[in-house]
N, C-alpha and C positions, 0 to 999 in steps of 0.2 A: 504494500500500500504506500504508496509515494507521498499522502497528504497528513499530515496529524491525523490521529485518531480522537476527538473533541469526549470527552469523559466527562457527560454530566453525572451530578454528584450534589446533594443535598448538604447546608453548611454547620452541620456538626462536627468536632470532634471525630466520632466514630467515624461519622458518616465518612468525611475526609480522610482519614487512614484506609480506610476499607479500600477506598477510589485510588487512593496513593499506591495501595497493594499492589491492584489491577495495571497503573499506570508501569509498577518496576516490572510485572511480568511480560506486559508488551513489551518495555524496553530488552527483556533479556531474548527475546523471538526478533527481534532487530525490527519492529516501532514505534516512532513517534509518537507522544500523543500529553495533551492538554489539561488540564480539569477545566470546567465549565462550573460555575456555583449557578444552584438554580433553588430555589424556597418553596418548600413543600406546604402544603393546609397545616400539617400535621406539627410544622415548628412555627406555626403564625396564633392558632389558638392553644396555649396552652392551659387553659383551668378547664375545658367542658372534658368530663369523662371520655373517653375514648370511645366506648359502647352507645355513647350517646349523639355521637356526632359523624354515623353513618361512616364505620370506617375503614370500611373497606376501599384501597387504593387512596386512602390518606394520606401515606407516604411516598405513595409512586406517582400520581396522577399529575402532577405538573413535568417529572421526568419525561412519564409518556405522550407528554401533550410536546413537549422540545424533541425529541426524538420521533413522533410523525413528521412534523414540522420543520425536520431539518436539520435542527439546530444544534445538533449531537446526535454523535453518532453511535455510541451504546452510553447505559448506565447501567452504574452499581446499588444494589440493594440488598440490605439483611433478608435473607428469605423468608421468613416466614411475617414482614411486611408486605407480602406481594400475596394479591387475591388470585386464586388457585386457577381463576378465570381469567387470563390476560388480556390486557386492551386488544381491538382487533389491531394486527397488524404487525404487533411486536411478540418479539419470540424470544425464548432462552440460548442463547449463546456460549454460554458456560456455567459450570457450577464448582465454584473452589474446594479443596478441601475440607473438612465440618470443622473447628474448633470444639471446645465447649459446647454440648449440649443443656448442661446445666443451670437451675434457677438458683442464687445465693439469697439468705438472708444477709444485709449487711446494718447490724447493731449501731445505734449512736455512740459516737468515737470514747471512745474506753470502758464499752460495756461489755461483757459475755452471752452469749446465747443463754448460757443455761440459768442465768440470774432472771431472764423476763419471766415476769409473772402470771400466772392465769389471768385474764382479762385484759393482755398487752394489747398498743395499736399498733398495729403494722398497717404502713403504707405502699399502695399500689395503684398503677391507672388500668390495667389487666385485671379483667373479670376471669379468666380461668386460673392464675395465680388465688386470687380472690377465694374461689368456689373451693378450690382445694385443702388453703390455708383452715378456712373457717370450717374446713370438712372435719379437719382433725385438730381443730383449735375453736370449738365452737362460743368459748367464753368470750374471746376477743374482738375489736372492732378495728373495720377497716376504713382508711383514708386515700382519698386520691391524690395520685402523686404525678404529674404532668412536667416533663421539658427534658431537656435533655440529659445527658449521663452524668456531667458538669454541673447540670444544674438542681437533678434529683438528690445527687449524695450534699450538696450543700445545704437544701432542705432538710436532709435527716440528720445534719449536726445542728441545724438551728431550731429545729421544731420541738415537738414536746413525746413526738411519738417516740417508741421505744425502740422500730426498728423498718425497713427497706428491703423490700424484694428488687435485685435485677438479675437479668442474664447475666451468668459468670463469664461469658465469651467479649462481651461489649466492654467490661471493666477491665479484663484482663488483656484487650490487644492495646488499648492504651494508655497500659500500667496502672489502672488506678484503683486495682483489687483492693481493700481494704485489709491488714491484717487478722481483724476479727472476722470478718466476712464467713459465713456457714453454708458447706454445700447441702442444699436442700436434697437429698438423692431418695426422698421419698416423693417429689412432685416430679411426675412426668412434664416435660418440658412441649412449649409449642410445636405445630409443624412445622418441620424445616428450619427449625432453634438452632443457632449455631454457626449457621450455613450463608454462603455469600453467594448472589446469584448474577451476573450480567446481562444484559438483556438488551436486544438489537432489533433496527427493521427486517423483518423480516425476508426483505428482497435485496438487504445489505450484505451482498456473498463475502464480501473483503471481512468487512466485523466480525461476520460468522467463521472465514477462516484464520483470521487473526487470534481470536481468543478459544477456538478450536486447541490450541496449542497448549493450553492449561486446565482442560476440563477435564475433572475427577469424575469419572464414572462411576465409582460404589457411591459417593454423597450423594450424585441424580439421583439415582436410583433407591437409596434410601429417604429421602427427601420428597420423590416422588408420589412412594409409598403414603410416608404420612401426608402430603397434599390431597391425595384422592380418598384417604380416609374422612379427611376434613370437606371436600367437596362431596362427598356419597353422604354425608351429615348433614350438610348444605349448611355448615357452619362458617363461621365467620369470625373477629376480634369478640361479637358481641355474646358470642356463644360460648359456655365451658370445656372447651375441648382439648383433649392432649394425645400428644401420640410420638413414639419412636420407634426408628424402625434400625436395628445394627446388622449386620453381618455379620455371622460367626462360624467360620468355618465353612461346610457346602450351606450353609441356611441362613437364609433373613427370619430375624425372630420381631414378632413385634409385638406394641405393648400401646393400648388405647381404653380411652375412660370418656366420658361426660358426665356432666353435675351441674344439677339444678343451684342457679347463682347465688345462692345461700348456704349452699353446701350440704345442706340434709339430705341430697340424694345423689344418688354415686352407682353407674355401672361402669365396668370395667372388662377388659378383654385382651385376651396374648394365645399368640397363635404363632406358627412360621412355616415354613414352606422353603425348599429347595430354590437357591440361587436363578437357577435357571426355569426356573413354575413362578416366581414373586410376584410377579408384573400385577397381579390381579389381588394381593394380600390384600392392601389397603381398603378395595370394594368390598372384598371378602370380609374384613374383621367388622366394616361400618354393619353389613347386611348382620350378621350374627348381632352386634352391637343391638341393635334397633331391635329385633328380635326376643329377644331377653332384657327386655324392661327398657332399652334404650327411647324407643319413640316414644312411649309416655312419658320422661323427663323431656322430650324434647321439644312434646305439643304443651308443656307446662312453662318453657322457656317462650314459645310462642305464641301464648298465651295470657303472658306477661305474670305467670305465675310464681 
């Protein structure tokens, strides 16, 4: 490709390393290319609930709207920010490596996990963090916690709550893990938690074989998995849903739940399948899922119950 490759990129923190990644990996496949800062919905409003404010393609949709438009020619996105349905037009290009899959508690600064007390507040802008916490913490209250990584942990040294859920992946690629910080390794983490996705026009053959060059195929494909788990749910941010999907040896094993957003109701489901049969897990675990108690929490969620 003879011209820069223009790498919009949303202007977080994260968001900017993420895009930076991308940009040293073209550079090592011998191209050029740019950032592009462009302002998502999703860092303009920061106090309305996440769940409340229709949010699906929140973080992508001004990306996707400059990449029809021209005006960049892939972006970078945390995967499991991208609705499972993609704009028309635009496609997956690549899928990095997974980091962290996991959710942390991170305590205000000189506190211990194991000192919070029954009826702590934990704060979160995530309804399926939310659903799970209060599942197995049902004495305590939850608070919304809106803006960026930067600007969530300075919330939880100033506020009054006792303690902060984030992705351990997002704090740990730009050093700012916490030393208290606890890995939650009893919440099942979002779909596609973890994971970096690029994403290009679709009739852009150059993008597509440019970052061709760095596509991890077991993350697709596990990532995948839990995406169509989430799409056979026909869930969304606003829904309680979890899922992951590993490879272990010849089998993908995978592990999926939904919970009514209060947390009092909880199915769950693990299943796996031969490497080479997978393709179809994630349909598979939703149908079983729904089946045994799943659609009744889920006409309760839709219900507004």
């Amino acid at each position: 490709m003879d011209k820069h490759i223009r790498i919009g990129t949303r202007e977080s923190q994260l968001a900017v390393w993420q895009s930076t990644l991308v940009k040293d990996l073209l550079a090592k496949y011998g191209y050029k290319s740019e950032l592009v800062y462009i302002k998502s919905e999703g860092d303009t409003d920061l106090k309305t609930p996440l769940y409340e404010i229709g949010v699906q393609g929140i973080f992508t949709r001004a990306l996707d709207i400059a990449l029809l438009n021209g005006d960049i020619d892939i972006a970078v996105h945390s995967m499991k920010d991208v609705p499972t349905q993609m704009a028309k037009g635009v496609v997956q290009a690549a899928v990095l490596p997974r980091a962290s899959y996991k959710d942390i508690l991170v305590p205000k600064p000189g506190a211990v996990f194991s000192e919070i007390a029954d009826g702590a507040t934990i704060a979160t802008s995530s309804i399926r963090r939310q659903a799970q916490w209060l599942n197995r913490y049902p004495n305590d209250r939850i608070e919304n916690l809106r803006g960026n990584v930067n600007t969530r942990l300075r919330k939880v040294a100033e506020s009054d709550w006792n303690g902060a859920i984030f992705a351990a992946a997002g704090l740990e690629r730009i050093g700012l893990r916490p030393e208290n910080a606890v890995e939650l390794d009893w919440m099942l983490p979002a779909p596609a938690q973890g994971a970096i996705i690029v994403v290009c026009n679709e009739e852009d053959r150059d993008a597509l074989d440019a970052c061709g060059n760095f596509h991890d195929a077991d993350t697709a494909m596990c990532t995948t998995i839990e995406r169509d788990f989430l799409r056979a749910l026909l869930g969304g941010c606003s829904t309680p849903i979890s899922a992951l999907a590993r490879i272990e040896g010849e089998q993908v094993v995978f592990e999926g739940n939904i919970l009514s957003r209060d947390g009092k109701q909880k199915r769950e489901i693990q299943i796996s399948a031969p490497v080479n049969e997978a393709i179809t897990l994630g349909q598979d675990a939703a149908r079983e899922l729904l089946q045994n108690g799943g659609q009744v929490i889920l006409d309760g969620i839709r219900n507004g119950q």
